[in-house]
mmCIF file of the N, C-alpha and C atoms, coordinates in Angstrom:
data_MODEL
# 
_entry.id   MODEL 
# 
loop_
_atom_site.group_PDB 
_atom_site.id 
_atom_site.type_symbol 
_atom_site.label_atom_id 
_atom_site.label_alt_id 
_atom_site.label_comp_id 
_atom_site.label_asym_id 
_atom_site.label_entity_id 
_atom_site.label_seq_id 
_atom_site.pdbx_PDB_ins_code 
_atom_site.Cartn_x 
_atom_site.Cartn_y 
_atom_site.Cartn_z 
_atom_site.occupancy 
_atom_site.B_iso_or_equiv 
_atom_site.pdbx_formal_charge 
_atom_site.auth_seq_id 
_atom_site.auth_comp_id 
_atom_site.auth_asym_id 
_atom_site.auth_atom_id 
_atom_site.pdbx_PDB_model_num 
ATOM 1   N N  . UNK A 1 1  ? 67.144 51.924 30.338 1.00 0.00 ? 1  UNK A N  1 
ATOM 2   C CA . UNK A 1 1  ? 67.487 51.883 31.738 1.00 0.00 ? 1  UNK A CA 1 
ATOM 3   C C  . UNK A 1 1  ? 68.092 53.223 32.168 1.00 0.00 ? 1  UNK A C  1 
ATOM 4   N N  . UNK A 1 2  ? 68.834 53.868 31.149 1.00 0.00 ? 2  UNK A N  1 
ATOM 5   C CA . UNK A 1 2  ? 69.361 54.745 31.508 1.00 0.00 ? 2  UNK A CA 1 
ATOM 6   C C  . UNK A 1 2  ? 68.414 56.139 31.951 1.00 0.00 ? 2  UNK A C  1 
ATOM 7   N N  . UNK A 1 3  ? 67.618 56.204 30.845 1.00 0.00 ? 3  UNK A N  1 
ATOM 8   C CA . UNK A 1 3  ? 66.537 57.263 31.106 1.00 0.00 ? 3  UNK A CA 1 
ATOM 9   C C  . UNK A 1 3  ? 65.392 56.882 32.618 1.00 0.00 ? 3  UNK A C  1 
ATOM 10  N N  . UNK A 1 4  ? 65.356 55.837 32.909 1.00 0.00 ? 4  UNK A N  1 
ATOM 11  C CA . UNK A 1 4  ? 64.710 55.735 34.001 1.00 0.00 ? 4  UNK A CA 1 
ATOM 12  C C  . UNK A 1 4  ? 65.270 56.031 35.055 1.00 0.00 ? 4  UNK A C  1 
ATOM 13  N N  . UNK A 1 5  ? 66.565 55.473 34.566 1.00 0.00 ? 5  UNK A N  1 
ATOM 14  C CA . UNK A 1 5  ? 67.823 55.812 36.621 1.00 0.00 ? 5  UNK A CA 1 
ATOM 15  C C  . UNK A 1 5  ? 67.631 57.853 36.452 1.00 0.00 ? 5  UNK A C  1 
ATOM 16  N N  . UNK A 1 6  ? 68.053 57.954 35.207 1.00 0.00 ? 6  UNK A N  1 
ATOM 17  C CA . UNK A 1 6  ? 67.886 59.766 35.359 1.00 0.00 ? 6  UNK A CA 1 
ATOM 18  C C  . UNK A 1 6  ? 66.408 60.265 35.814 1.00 0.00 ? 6  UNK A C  1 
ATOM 19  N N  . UNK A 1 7  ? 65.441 59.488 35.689 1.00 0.00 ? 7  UNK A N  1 
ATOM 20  C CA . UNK A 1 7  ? 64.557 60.189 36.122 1.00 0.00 ? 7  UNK A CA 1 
ATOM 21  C C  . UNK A 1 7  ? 64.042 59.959 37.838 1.00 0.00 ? 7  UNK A C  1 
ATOM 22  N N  . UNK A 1 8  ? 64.750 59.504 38.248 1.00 0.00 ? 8  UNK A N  1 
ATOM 23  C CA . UNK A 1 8  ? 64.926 58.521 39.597 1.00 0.00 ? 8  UNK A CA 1 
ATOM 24  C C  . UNK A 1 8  ? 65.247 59.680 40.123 1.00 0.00 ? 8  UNK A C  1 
ATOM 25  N N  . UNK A 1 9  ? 67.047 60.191 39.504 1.00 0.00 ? 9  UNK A N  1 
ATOM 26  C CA . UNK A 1 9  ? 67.998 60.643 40.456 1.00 0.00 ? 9  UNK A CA 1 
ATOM 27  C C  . UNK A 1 9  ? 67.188 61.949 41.118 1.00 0.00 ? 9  UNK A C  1 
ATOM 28  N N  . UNK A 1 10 ? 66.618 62.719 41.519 1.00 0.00 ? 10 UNK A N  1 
ATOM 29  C CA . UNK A 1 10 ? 66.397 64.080 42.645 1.00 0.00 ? 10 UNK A CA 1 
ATOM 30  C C  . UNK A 1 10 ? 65.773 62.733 43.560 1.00 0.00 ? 10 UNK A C  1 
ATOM 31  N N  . UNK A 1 11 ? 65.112 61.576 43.451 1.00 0.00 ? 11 UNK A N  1 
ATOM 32  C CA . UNK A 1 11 ? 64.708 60.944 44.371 1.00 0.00 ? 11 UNK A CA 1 
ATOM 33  C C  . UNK A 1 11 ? 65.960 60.235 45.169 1.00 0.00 ? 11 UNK A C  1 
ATOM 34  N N  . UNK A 1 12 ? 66.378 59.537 44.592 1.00 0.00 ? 12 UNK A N  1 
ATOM 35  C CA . UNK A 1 12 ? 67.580 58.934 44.976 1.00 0.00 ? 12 UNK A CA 1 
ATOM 36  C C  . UNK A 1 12 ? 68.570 59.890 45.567 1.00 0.00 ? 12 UNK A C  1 
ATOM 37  N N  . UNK A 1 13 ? 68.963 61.239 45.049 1.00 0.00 ? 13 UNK A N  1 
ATOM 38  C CA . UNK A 1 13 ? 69.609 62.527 46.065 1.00 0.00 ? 13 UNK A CA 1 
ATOM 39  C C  . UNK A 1 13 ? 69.425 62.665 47.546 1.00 0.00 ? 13 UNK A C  1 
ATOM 40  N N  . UNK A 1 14 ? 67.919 62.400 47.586 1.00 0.00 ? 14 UNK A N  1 
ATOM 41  C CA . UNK A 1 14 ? 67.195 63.245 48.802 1.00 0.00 ? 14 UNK A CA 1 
ATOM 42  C C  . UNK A 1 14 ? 67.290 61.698 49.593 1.00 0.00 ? 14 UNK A C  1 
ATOM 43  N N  . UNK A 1 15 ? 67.510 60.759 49.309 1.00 0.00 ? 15 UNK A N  1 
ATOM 44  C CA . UNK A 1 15 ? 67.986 59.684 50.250 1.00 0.00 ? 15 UNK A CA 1 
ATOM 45  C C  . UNK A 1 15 ? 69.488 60.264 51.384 1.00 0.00 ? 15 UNK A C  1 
ATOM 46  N N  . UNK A 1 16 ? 69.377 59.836 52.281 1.00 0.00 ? 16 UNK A N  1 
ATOM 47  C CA . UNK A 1 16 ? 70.906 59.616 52.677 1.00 0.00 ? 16 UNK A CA 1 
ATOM 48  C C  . UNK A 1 16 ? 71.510 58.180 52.718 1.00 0.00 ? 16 UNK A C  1 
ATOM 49  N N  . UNK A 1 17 ? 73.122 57.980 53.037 1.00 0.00 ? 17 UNK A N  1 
ATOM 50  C CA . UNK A 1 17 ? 73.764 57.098 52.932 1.00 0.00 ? 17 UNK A CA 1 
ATOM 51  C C  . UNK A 1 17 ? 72.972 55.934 53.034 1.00 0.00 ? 17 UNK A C  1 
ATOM 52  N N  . UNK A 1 18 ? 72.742 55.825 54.488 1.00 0.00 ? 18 UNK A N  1 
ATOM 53  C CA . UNK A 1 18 ? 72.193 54.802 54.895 1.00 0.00 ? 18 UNK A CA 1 
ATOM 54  C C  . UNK A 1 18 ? 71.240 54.014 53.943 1.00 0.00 ? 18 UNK A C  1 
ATOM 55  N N  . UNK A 1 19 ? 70.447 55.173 53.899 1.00 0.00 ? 19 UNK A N  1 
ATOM 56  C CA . UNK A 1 19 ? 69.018 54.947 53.139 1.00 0.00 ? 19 UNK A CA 1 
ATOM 57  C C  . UNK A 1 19 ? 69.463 53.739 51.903 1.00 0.00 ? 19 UNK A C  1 
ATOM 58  N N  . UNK A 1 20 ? 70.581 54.955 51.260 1.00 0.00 ? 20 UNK A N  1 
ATOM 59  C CA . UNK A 1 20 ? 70.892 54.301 49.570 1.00 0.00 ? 20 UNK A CA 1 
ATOM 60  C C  . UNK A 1 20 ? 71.001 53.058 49.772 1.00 0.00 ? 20 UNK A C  1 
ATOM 61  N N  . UNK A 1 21 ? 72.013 52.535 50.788 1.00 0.00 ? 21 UNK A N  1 
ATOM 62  C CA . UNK A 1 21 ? 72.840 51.390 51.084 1.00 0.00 ? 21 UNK A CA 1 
ATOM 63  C C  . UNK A 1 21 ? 71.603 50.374 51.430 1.00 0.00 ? 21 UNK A C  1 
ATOM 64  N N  . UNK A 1 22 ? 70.811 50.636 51.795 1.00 0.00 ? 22 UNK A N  1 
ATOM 65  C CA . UNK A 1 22 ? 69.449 49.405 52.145 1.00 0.00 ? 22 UNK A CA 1 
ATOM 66  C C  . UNK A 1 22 ? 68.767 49.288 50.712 1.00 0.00 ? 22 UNK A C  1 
ATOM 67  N N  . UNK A 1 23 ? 68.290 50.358 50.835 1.00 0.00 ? 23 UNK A N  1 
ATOM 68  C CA . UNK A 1 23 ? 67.712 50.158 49.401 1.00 0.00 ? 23 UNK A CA 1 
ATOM 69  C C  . UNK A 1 23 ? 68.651 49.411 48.107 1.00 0.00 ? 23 UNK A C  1 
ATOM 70  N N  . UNK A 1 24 ? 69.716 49.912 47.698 1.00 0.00 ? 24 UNK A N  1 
ATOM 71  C CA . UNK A 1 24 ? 70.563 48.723 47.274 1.00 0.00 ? 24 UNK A CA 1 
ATOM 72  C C  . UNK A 1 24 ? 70.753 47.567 47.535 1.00 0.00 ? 24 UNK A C  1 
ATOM 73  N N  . UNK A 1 25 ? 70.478 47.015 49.183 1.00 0.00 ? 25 UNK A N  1 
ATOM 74  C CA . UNK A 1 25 ? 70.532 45.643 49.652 1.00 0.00 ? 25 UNK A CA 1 
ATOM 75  C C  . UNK A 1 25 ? 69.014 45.136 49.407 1.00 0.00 ? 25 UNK A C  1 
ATOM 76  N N  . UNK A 1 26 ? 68.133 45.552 49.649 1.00 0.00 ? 26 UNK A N  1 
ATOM 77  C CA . UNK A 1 26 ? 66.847 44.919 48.874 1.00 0.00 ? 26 UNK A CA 1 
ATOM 78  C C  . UNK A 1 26 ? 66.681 45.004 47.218 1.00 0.00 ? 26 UNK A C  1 
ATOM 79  N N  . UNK A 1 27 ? 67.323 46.123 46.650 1.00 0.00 ? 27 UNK A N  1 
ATOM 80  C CA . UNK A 1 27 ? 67.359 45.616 45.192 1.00 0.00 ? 27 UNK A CA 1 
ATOM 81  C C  . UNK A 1 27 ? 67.970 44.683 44.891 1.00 0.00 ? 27 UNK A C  1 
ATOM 82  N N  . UNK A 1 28 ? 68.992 44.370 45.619 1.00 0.00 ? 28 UNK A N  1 
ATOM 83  C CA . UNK A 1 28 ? 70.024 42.834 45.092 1.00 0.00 ? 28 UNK A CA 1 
ATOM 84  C C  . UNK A 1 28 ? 69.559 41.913 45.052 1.00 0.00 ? 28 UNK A C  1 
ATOM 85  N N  . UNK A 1 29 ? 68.708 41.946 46.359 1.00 0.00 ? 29 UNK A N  1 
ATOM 86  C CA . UNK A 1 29 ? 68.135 40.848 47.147 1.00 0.00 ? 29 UNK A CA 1 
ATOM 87  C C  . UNK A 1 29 ? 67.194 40.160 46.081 1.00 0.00 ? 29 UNK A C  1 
ATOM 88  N N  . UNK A 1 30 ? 66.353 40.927 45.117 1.00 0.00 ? 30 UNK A N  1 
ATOM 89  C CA . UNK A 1 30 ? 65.327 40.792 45.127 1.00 0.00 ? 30 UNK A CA 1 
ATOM 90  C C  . UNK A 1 30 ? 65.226 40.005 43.577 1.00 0.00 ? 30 UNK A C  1 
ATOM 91  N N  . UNK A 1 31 ? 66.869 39.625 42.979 1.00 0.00 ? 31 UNK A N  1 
ATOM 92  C CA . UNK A 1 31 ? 66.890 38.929 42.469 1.00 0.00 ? 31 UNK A CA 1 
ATOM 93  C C  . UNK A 1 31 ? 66.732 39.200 40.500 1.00 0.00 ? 31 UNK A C  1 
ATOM 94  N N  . UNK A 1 32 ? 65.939 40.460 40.314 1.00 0.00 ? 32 UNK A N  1 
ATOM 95  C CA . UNK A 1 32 ? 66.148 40.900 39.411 1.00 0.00 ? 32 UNK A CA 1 
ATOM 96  C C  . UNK A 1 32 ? 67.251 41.840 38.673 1.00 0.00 ? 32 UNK A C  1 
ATOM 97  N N  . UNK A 1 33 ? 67.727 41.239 37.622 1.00 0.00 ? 33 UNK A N  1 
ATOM 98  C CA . UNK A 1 33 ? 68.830 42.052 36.818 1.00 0.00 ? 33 UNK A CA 1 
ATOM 99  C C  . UNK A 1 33 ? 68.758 43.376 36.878 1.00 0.00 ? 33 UNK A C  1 
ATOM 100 N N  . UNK A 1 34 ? 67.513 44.130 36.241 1.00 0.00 ? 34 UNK A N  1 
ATOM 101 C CA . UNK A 1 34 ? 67.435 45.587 36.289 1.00 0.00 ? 34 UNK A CA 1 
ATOM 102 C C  . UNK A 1 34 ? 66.880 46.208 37.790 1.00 0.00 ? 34 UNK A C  1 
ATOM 103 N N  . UNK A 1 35 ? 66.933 45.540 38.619 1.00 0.00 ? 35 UNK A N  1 
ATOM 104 C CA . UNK A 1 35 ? 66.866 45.840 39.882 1.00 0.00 ? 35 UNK A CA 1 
ATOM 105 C C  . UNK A 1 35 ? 68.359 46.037 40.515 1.00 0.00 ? 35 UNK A C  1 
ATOM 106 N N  . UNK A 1 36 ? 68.898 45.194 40.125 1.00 0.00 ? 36 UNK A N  1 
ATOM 107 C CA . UNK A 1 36 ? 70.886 44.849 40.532 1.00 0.00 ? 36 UNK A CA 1 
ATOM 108 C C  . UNK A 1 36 ? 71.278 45.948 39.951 1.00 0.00 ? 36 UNK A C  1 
ATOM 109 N N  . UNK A 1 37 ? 70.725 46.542 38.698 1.00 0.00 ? 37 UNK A N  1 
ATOM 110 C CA . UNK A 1 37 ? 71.288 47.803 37.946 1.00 0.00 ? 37 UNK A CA 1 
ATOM 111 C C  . UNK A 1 37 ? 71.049 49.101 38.719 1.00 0.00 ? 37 UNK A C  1 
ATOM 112 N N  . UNK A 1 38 ? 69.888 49.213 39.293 1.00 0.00 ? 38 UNK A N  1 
ATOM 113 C CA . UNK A 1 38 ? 69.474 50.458 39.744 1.00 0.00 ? 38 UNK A CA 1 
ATOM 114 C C  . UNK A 1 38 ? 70.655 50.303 41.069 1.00 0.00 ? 38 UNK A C  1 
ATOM 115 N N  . UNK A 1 39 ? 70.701 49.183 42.283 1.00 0.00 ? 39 UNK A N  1 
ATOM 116 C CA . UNK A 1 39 ? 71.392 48.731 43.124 1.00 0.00 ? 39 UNK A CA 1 
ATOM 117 C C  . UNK A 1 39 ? 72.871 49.475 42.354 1.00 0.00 ? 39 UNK A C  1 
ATOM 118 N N  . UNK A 1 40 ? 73.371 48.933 41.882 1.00 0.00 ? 40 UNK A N  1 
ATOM 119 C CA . UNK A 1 40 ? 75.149 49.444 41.284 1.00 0.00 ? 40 UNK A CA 1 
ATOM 120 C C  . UNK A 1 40 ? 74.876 51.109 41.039 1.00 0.00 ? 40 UNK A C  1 
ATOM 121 N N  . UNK A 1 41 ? 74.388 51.196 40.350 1.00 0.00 ? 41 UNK A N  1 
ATOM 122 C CA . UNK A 1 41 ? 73.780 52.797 40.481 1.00 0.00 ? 41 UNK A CA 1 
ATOM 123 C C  . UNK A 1 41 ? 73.583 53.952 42.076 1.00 0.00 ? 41 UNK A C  1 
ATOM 124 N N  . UNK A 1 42 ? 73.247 52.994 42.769 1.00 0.00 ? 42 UNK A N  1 
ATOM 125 C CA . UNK A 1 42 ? 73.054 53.582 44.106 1.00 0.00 ? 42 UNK A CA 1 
ATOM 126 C C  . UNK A 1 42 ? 74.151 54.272 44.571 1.00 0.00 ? 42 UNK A C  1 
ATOM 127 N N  . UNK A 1 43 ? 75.039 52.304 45.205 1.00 0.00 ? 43 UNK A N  1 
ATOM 128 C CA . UNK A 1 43 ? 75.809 52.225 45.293 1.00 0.00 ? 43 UNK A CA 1 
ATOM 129 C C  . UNK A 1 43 ? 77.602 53.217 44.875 1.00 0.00 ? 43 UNK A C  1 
ATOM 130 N N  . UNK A 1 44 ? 77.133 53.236 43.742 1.00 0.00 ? 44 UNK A N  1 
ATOM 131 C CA . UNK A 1 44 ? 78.363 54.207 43.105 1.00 0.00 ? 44 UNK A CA 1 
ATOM 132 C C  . UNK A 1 44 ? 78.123 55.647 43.657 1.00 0.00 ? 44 UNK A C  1 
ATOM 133 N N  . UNK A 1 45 ? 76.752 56.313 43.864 1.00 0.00 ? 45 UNK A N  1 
ATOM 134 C CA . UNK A 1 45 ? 76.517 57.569 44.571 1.00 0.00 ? 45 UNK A CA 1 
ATOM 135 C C  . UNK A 1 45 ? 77.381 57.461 46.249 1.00 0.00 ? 45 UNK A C  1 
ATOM 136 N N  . UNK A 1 46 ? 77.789 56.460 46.707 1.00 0.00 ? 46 UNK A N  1 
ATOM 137 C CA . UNK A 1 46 ? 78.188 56.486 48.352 1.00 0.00 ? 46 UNK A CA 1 
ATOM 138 C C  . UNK A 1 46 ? 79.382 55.706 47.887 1.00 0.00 ? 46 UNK A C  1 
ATOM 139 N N  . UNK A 1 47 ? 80.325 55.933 47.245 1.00 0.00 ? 47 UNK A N  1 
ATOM 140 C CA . UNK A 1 47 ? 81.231 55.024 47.359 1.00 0.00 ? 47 UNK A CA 1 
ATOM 141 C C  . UNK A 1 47 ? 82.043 55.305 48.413 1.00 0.00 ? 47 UNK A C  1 
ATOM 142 N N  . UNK A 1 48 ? 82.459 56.862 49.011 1.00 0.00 ? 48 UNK A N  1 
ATOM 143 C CA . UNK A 1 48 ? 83.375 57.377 50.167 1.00 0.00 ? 48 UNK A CA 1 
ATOM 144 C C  . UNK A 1 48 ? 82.760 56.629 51.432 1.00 0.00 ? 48 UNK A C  1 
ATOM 145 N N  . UNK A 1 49 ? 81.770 55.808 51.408 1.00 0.00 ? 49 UNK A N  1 
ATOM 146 C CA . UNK A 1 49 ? 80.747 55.173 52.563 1.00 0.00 ? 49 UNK A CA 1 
ATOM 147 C C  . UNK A 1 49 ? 81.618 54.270 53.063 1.00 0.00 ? 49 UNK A C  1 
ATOM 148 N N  . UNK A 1 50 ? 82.426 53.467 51.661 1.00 0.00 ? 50 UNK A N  1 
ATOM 149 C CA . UNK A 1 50 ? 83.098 52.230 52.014 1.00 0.00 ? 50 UNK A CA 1 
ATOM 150 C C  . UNK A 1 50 ? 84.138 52.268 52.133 1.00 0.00 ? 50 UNK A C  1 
ATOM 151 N N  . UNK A 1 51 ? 84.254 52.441 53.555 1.00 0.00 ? 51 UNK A N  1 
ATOM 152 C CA . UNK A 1 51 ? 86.017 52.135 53.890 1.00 0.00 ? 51 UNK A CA 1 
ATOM 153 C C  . UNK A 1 51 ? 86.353 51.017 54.412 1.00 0.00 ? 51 UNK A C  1 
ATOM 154 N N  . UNK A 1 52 ? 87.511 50.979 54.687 1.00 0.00 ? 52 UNK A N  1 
ATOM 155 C CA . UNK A 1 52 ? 87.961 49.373 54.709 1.00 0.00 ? 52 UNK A CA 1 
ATOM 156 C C  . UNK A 1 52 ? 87.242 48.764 56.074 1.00 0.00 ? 52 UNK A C  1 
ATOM 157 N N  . UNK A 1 53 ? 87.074 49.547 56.479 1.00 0.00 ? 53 UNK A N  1 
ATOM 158 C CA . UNK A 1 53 ? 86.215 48.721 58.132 1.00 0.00 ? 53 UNK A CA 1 
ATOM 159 C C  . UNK A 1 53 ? 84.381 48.676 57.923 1.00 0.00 ? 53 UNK A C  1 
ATOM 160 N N  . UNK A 1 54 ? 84.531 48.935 56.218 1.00 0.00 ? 54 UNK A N  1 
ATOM 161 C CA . UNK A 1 54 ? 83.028 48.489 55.666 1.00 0.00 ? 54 UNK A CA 1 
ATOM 162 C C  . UNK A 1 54 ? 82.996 47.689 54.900 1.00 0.00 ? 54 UNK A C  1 
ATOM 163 N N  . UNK A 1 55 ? 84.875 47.212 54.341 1.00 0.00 ? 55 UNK A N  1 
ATOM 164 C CA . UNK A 1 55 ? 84.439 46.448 52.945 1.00 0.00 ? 55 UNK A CA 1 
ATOM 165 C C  . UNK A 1 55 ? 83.442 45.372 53.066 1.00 0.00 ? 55 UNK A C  1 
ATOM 166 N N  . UNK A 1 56 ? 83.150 45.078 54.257 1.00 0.00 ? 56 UNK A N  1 
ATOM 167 C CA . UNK A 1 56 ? 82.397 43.588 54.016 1.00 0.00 ? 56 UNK A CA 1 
ATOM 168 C C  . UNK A 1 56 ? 80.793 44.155 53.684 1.00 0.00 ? 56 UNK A C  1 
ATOM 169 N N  . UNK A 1 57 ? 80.423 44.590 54.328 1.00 0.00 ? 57 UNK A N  1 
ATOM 170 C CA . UNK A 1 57 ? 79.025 45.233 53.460 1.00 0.00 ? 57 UNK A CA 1 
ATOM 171 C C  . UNK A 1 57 ? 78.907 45.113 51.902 1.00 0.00 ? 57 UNK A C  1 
ATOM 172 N N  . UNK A 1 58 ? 80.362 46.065 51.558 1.00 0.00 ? 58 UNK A N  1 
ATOM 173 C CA . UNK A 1 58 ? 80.579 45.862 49.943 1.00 0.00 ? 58 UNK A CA 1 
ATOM 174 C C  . UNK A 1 58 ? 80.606 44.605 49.536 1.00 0.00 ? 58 UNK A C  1 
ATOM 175 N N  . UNK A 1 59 ? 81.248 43.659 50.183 1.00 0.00 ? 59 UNK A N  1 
ATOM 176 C CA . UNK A 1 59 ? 81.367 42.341 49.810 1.00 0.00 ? 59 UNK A CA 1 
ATOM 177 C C  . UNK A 1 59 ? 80.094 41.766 49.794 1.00 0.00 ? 59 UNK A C  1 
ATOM 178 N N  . UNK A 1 60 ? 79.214 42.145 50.611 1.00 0.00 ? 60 UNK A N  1 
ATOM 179 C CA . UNK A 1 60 ? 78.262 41.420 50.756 1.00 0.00 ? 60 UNK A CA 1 
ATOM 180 C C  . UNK A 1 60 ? 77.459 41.589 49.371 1.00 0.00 ? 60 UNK A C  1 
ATOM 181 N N  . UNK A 1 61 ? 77.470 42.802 49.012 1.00 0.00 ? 61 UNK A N  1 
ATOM 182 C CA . UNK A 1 61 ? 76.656 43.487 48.197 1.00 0.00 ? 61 UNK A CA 1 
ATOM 183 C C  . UNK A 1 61 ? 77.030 42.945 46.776 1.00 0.00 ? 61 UNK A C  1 
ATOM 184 N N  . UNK A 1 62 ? 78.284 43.304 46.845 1.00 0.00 ? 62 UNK A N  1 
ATOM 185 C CA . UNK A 1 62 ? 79.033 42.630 45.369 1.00 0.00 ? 62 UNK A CA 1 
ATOM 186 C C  . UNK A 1 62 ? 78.542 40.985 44.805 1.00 0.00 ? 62 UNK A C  1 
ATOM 187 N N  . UNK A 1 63 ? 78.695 40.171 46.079 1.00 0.00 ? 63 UNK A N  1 
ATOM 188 C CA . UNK A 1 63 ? 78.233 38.582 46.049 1.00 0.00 ? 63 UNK A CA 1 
ATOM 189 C C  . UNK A 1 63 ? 76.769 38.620 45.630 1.00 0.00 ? 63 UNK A C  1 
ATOM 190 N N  . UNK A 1 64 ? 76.207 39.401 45.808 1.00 0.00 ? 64 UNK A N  1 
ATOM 191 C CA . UNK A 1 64 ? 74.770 39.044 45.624 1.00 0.00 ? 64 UNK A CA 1 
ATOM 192 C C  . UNK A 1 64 ? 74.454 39.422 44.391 1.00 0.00 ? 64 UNK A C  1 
ATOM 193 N N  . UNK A 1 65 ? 75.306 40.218 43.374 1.00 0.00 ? 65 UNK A N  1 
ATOM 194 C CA . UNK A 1 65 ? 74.896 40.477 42.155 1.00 0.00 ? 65 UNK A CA 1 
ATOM 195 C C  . UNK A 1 65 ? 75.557 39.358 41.745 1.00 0.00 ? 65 UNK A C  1 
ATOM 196 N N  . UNK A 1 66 ? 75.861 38.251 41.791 1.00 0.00 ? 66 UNK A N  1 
ATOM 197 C CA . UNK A 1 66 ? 76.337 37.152 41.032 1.00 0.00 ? 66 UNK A CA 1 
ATOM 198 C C  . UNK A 1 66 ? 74.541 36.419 41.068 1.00 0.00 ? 66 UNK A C  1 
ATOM 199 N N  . UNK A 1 67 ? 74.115 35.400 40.039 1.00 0.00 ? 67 UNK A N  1 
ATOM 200 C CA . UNK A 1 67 ? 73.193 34.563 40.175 1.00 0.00 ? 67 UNK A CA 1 
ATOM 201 C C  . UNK A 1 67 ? 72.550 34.923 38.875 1.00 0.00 ? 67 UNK A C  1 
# 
């Protein structure tokens, strides 16, 4: 997994915030484990994204890797 997220990252760079943050919400979504992985991966690239008048996004995001 690891060698795949590294070969990802110049793609995943050239995203912006936004971008990451959707794309993380359809990887969650979508129900697969190593999909939720790439998702936490994103995620950790925008963490300055989430401020407290975003935590719920985070929340949202966090809940959905449970299942």
């Amino acid at each position: 997994m690891k060698r795949f997220l590294a070969s990802l990252k110049p793609e995943f760079a050239d995203l912006h915030t936004e971008q990451k943050i959707e794309l993380a919400t359809r990887l969650i979504a979508s129900g697969y484990g190593e999909q939720k992985s790439v998702a936490i991966a994103l995620v950790e690239k925008v963490q300055e994204h989430f401020t407290p008048e975003r935590f719920g996004k985070l929340e949202d995001l966090v809940s959905g890797l449970h299942g």
